[in-house]
C-alpha positions in Angstrom: 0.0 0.0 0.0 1.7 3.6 -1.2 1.8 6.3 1.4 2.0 9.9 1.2 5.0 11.2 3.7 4.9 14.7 4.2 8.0 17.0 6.0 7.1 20.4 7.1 9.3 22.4 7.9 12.1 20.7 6.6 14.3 21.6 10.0 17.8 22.5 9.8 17.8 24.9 7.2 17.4 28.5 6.6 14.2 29.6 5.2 10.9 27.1 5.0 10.7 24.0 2.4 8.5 21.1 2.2 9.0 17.5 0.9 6.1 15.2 0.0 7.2 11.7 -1.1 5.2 9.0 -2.3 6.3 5.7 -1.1 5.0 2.2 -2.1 3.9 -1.0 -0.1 8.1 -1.2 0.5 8.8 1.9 2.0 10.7 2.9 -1.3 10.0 6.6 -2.3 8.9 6.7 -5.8 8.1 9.8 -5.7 8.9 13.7 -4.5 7.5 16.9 -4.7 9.9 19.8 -3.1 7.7 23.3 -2.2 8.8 26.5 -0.8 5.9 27.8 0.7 6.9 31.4 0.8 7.1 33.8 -1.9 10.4 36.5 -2.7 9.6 40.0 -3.4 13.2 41.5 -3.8 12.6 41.4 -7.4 9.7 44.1 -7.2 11.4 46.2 -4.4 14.1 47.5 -6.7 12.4 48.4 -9.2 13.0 51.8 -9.4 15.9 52.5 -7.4 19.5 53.5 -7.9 21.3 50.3 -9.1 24.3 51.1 -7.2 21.8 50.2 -3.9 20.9 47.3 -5.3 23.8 45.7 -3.3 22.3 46.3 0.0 18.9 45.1 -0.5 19.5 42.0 -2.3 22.0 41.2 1.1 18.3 40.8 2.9 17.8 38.2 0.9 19.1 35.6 3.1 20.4 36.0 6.9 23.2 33.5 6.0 25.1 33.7 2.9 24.6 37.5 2.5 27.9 38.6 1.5 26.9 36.7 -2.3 23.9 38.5 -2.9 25.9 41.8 -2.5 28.7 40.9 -4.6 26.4 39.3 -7.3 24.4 42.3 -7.3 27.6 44.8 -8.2 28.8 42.6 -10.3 25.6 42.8 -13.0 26.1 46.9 -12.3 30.0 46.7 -13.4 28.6 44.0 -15.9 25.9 46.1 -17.5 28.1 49.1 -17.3 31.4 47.8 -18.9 33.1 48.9 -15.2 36.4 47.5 -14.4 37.6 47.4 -10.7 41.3 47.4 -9.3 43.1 44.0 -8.9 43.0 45.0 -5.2 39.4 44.9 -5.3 39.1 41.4 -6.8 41.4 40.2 -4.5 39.5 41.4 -1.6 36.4 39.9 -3.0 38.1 36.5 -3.5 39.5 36.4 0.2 35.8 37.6 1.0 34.0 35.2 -1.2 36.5 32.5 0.2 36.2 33.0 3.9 32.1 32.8 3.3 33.4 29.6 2.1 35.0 28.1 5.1 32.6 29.2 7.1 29.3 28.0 5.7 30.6 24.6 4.9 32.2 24.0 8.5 28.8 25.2 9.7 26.5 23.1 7.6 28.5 20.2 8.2 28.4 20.0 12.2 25.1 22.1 13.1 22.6 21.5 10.1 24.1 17.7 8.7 26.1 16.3 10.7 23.1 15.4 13.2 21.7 13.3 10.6 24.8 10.9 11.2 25.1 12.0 14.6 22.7 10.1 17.3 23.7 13.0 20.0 22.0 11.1 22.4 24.3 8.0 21.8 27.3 9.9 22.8 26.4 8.9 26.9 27.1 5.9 26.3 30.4 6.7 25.0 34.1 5.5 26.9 35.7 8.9 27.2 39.2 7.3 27.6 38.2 5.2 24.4 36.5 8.6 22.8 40.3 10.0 23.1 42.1 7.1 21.5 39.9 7.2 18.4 40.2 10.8 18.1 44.3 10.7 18.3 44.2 8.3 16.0 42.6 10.0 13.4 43.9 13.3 14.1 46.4 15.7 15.7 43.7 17.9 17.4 44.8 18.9 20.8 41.3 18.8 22.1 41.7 15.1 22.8 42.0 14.0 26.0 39.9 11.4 28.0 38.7 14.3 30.6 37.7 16.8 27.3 35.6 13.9 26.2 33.9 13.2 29.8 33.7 17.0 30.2 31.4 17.2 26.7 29.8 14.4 27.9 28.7 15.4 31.2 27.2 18.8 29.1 25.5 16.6 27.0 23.7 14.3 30.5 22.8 17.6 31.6 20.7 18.6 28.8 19.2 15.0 28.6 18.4 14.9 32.3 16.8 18.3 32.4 13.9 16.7 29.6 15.6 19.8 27.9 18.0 18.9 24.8 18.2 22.5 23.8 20.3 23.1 20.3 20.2 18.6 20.4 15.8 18.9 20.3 13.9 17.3 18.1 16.4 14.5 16.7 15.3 11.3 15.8 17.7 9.9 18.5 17.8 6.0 18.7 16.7 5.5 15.0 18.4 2.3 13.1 19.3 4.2 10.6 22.2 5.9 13.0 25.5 3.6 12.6 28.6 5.3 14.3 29.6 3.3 17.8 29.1 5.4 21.0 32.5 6.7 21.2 32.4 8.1 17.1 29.2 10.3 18.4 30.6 11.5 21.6 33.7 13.2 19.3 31.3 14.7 16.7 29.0 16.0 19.3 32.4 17.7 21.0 33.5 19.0 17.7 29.3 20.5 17.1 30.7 22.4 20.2 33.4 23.5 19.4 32.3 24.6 15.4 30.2 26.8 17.5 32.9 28.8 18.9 35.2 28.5 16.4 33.0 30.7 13.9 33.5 34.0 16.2 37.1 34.5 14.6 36.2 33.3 11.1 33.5 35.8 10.7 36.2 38.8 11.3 37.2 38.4 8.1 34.3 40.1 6.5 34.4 42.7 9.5 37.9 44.0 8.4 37.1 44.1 5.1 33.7 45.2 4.5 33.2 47.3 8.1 30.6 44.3 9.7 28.8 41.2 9.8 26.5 39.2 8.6 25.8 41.9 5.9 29.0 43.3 4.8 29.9 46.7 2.6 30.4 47.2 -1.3 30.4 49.4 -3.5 30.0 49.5 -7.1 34.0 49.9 -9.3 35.7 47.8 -6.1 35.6 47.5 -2.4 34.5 49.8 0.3 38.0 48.9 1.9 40.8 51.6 1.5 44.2 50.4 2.2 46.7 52.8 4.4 50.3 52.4 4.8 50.5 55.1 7.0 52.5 54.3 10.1 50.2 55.8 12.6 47.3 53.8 10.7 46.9 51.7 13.7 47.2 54.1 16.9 44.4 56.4 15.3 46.4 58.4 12.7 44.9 59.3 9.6 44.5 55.5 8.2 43.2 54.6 11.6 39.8 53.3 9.9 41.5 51.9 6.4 43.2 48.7 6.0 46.5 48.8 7.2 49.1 45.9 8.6 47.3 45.7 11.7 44.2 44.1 10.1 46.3 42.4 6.9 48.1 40.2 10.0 44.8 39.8 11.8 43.4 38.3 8.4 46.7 36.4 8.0 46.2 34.8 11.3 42.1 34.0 11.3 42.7 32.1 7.8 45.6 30.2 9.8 43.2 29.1 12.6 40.4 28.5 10.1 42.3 25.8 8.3 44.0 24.3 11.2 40.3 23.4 12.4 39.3 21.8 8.6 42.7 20.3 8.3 42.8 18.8 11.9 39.0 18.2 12.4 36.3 18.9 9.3 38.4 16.8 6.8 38.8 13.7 9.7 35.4 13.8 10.9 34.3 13.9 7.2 36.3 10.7 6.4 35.5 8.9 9.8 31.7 9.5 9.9 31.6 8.6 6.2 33.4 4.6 6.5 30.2 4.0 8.5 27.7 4.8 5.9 29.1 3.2 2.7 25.9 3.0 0.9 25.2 6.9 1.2 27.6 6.6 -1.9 25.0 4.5 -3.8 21.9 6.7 -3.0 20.6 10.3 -4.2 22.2 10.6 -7.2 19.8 13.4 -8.5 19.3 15.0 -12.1 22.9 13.9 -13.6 23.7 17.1 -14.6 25.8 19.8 -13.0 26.5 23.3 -13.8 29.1 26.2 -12.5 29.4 30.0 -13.3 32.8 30.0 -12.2 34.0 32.6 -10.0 37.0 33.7 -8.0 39.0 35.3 -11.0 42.9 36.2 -11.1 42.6 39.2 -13.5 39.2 40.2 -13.5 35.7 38.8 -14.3 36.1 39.4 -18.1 38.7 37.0 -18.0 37.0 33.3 -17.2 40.6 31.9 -18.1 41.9 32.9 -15.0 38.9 32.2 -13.0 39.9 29.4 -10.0 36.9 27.4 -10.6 35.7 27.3 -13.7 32.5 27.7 -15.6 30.9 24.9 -17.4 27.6 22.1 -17.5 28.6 18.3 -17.1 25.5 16.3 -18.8 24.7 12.5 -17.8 28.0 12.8 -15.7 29.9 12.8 -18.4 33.1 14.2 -17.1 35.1 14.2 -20.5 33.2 17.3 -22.0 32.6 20.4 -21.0 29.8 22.8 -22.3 30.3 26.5 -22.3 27.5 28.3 -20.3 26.1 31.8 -21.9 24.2 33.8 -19.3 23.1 36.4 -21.7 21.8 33.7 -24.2 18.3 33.8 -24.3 18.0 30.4 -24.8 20.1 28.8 -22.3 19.0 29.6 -19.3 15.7 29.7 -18.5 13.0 29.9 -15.5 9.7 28.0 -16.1 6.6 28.1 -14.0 4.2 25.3 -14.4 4.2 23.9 -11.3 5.0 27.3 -9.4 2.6 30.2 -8.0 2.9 32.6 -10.8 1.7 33.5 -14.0 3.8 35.1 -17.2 2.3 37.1 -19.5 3.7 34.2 -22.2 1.8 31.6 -20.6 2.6 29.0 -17.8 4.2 26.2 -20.1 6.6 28.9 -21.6 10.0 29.8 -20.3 11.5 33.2 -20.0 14.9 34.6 -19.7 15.7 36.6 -16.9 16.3 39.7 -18.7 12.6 39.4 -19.9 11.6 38.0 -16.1 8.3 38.8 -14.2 7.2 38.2 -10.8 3.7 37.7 -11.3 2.2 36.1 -8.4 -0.9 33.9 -8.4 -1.4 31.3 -5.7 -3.4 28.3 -6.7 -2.6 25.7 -4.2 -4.9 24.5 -1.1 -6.4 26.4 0.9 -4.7 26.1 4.5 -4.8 24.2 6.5 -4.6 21.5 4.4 -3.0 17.4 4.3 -1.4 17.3 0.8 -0.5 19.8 -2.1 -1.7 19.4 -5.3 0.9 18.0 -7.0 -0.5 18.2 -10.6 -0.6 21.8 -10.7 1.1 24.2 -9.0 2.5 23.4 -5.9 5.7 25.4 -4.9 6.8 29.1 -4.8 10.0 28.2 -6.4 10.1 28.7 -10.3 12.1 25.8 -12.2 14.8 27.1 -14.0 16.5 25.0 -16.9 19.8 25.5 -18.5 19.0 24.3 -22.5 15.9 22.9 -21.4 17.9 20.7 -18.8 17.8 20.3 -15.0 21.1 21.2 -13.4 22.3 20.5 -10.3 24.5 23.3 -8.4 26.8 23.5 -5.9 30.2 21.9 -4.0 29.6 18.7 -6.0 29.4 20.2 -9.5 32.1 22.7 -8.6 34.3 19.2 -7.6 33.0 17.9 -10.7 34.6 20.6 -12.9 37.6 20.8 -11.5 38.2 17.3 -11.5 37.2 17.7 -15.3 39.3 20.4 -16.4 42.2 18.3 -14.8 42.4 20.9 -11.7 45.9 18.9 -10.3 45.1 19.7 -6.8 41.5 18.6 -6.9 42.4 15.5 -8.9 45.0 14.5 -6.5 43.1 15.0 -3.3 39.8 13.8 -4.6 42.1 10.2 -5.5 43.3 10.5 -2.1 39.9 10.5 -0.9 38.1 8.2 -2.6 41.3 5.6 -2.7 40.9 5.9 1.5 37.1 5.3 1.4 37.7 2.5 -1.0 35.2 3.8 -3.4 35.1 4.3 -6.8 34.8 8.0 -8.6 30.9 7.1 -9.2 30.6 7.2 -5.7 30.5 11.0 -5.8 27.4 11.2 -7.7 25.4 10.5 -4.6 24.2 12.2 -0.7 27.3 11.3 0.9 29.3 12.1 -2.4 27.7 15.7 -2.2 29.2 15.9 1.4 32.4 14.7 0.7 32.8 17.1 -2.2 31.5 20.5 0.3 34.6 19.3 2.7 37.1 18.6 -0.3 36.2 21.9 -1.8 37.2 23.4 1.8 40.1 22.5 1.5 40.7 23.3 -2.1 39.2 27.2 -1.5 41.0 27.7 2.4 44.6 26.8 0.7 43.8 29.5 -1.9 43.6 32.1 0.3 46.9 32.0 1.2 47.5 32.5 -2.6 45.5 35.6 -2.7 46.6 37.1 0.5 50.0 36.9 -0.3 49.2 38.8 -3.7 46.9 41.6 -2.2 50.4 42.1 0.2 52.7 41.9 -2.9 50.6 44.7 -4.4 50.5 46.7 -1.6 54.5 46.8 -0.7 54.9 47.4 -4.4 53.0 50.5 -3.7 49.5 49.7 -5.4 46.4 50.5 -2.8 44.0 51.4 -5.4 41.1 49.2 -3.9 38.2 51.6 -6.6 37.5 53.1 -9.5 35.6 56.0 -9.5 35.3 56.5 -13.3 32.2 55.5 -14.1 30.4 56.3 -10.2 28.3 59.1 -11.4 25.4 57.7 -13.3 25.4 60.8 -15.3 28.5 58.7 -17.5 26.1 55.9 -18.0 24.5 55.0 -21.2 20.4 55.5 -21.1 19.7 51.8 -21.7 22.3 49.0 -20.5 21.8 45.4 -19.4 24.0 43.1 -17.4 24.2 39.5 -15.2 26.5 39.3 -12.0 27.4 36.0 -11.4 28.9 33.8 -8.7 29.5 30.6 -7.4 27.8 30.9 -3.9 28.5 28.5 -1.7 25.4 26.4 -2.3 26.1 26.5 -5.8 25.7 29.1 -8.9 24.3 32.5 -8.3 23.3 35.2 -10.8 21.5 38.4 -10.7 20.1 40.1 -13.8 19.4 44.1 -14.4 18.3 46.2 -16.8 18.7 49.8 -16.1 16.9 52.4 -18.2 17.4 55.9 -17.3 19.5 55.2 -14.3 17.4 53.0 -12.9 16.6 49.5 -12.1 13.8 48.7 -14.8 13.8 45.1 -14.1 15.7 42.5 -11.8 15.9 38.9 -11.8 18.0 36.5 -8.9 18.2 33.1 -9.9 19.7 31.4 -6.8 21.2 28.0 -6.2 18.3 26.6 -4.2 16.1 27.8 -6.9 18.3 25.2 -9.4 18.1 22.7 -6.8 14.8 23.0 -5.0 12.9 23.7 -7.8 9.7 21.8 -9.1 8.8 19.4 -11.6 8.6 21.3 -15.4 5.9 21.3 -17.9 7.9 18.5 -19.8 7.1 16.6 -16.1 11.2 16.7 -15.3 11.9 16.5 -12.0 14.0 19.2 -10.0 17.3 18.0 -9.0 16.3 17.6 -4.6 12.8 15.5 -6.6 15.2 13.6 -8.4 17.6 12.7 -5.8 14.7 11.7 -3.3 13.5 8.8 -5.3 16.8 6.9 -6.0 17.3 4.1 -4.2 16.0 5.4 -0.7 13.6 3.6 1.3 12.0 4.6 4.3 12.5 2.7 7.7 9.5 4.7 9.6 7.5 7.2 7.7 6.9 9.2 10.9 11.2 9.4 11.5 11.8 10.3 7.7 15.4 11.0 8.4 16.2 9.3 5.2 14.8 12.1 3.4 16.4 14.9 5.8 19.9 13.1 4.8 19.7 13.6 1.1 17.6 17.1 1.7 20.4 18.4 3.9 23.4 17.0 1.7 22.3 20.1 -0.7 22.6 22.5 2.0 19.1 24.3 1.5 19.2 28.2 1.7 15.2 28.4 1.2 15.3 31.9 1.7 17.0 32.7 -0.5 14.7 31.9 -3.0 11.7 32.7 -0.6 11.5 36.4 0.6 8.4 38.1 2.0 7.9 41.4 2.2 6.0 44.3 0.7 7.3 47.2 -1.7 8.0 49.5 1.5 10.0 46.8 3.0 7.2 46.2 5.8 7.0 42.6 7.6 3.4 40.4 6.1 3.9 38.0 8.2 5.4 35.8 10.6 6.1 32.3 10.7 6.7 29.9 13.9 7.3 26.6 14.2 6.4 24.8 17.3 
């Protein structure tokens, strides 16, 4: 007998998505439906404005990953405009962009996927003094020792004695499905902890260079980060407030300790949790095809040649071709709405570019409260958006993909490394637990580069260069009366774009596709499933339908941003509504 398994709110994620799976007699999911079930109004906001603001709204977008948004959003102003920025400026962005990075992938990993893996409530039962041993052994972390491990421990009693689990609530603690011995979940649980703290220092980063955090400055024609040389820069001279060797060492030494913690613990943890759950690399395998922008460029965005990860689609994973990607092309990429909550003025079963976007919305679903969607029609507030008429999948795995395609030698010879310790095969990627493996290899890959740019933005600046804008082209009485441009990015959930049209000097229209839009997107009018549909109905069966944490596995291997493709607000930036989950 087939059963309907519904998830709402899919926990552990930022913004608010819903799963329906159909299962059969088996407990095999044959089916998926994946809904965001609020709307984004950014899109309509700007309209208007001056597109060098555009930055700071788009930011609001998400509460996490806001630092893309901004740079995506100058980048389709310097785009549209023809508008250099210094090499200073890029490299700034990169360390920027980089450090996001670190940050969000050590984060997912420990306190929105880990706990799928994790029984938290296991760890009691956990030998300290065997906890200790395991975690020298894979290791050189100096937070080790037998009385760490009982310390975490006896944290972890309290919150379970108190009827109170706190940041552990809510787990489906006990499940089968959780295979790591006692002494494996104590270390991860210590590690949760200790993620926690260490994102304080990461975050500084973005506070030295763009003035704050979580939503730091641009500008349009660079970065809002002037760089002084002046001696007294750092006891309150004249460059007191610039960037001056003061901060430049501070940056040095956060992107020191930030490694040291994904050398020493992200990548072990990664590699121990994974030898227990083998056939994660045989499940989830999703749409087969994967697509990248590219970002982080060497010498400027015009110039994808120098960019550190590459642009390209990979179709039916086959990683021996390449296909160029044209974001202008107004027949590549393309948003479709069948199945979504608006209308165009085309017609639901047409596609449109995102030059020629609208944001026409027309709810047709249930009316609340309800039990099921109504999967045949429209049923999510995502659009679908289609590359060629293709599904793509987005994110740390396809950026792996790439790199291991174009022959990156760094990726290829830790990816082998990898795989050759797992004793799996390079298929294995395509899969939930290939997805996570990829987020921590590309960690790695992106951390080491800092050093790389850090040590050129220093290079620059003792040879005398601390241009960090270009003011040319500020005024928008130099701009042309009509111009048209895409910003685009590899976010760290996967490929980002933003799309403007200025007329007069202002934003005429404004289109975001987002990564969770690729990924979390519903079925199409040619009935083709969205990547997180896709991935849902390979090979995963359910062991309770009321404890779904099969689905939450696969779900959370994407690292959902919901928000950002969900926003609500109205056009004078006014709260509708409110949503809590109890």
């Amino acid at each position: 007998m087939s059963e309907r398994v519904v998830v709402d709110p899919i926990t552990r994620i930022e913004g608010h998505l819903r799963i329906e799976a159909e299962t059969d007699a088996s407990g095999n999911i044959v089916g998926a439906s994946s809904a965001g079930t609020m709307v984004r109004g950014i899109e309509t906001i700007l309209k208007g404005r001056d597109p060098r603001d555009a930055w700071a709204f788009t930011q609001r977008i998400c509460g996490v990953c806001t630092l893309v948004h901004g740079i995506a959003s100058v980048r389709a102003v310097e785009n549209a405009l023809n508008y250099p920025i210094p090499p200073n400026a890029q490299l700034i962005r990169n360390l920027m962009i980089a450090a996001q990075y670190v940050h969000d992938h050590v984060m997912h990993f420990y306190h929105l996927h880990a706990l799928d893996w994790v029984d938290v409530v296991s760890a009691l039962n956990a030998d300290p003094k065997a906890t200790s041993e395991l975690a020298q052994s894979i290791s050189k972390w100096p937070n080790s020792s037998p009385g760490y491990f009982a310390e975490v421990q006896k944290k972890v009693k309290g919150f379970v004695e108190s009827g109170q689990l706190g940041i552990f609530a809510n787990g489906y603690w006990g499940h089968p499905a959780y295979k790591l011995p006692a002494e494996a979940n104590l270390m991860a649980v210590a590690h949760y902890l200790e993620a926690l703290s260490w994102q304080r220092d990461v975050v500084q980063i973005h506070t030295i260079f763009g003035g704050k955090n979580p939503h730091p400055n641009f500008i349009v024609g660079g970065a809002p980060s002037p760089i002084s040389i002046d001696p007294t820069s750092s006891t309150g001279g004249a460059g007191a407030t610039a960037l001056n060797i003061v901060g430049l060492q501070q940056i040095q030494g956060i992107i020191n300790k930030m490694m040291t913690f994904v050398n020493d613990v992200y990548i072990p943890d990664t590699l121990a949790i994974a030898g227990f759950y083998k056939d994660w690399f045989k499940k989830g395998s999703g749409v087969r095809n994967f697509m990248t922008f590219g970002d982080m460029p060497e010498k400027g965005m015009d110039d994808p040649s120098s960019y550190f990860i590459p642009g390209g689609a990979i179709l039916d994973r086959d990683l021996t071709k390449i296909h160029p990607i044209d974001l202008n092309d107004p027949e590549q990429i393309q948003e479709f709405i069948a199945h979504s909550y608006y209308d165009y003025s085309v017609g639901k079963e047409k596609g449109l570019h995102p030059y020629d976007g609208e944001t026409n919305l027309n709810y047709s679903g249930p009316k609340p409260p309800y039990d099921f969607l109504d999967i045949e029609n429209s049923y999510s507030w995502l659009k679908s958006p289609r590359w060629k008429g293709q599904p793509m999948e987005v994110g740390p795995l396809a950026r792996v993909l790439t790199l291991y395609a174009t022959g990156h030698e760094p990726t290829v010879e830790l990816a082998g490394a990898v795989l050759k310790q797992l004793d799996v095969p390079i298929d294995a990627l395509f899969s939930t637990l290939g997805r996570t493996a990829a987020r921590t290899l590309e960690t790695k890959l992106i951390g080491d580069q800092m050093n790389v740019w850090m040590n050129n933005l220093v290079a620059n600046i003792k040879a005398g260069d601390l241009s960090v804008h270009n003011d040319a082209m500020f005024d928008p009485s130099t701009w042309p009366k009509e111009a048209r441009g895409v910003g685009f990015m590899e976010a760290p959930r996967g490929a980002l774009a933003h799309w403007i049209v200025i007329k007069d000097q202002k934003i005429d229209n404004y289109q975001a596709v987002v990564p969770s839009t690729w990924n979390a997107g519903p079925r199409d009018a040619q009935g083709q499933d969205g990547p997180y549909e896709a991935a849902l109905t390979d090979n995963h069966q359910l062991h309770d339908p009321k404890q779904p944490i099969e689905i939450l596995r696969t779900i959370h291997s994407y690292d959902p941003c919901i928000a950002c493709a969900v926003h609500v607000t109205d056009p004078e930036g006014e709260e509708l509504v409110k949503v809590k989950v109890v």
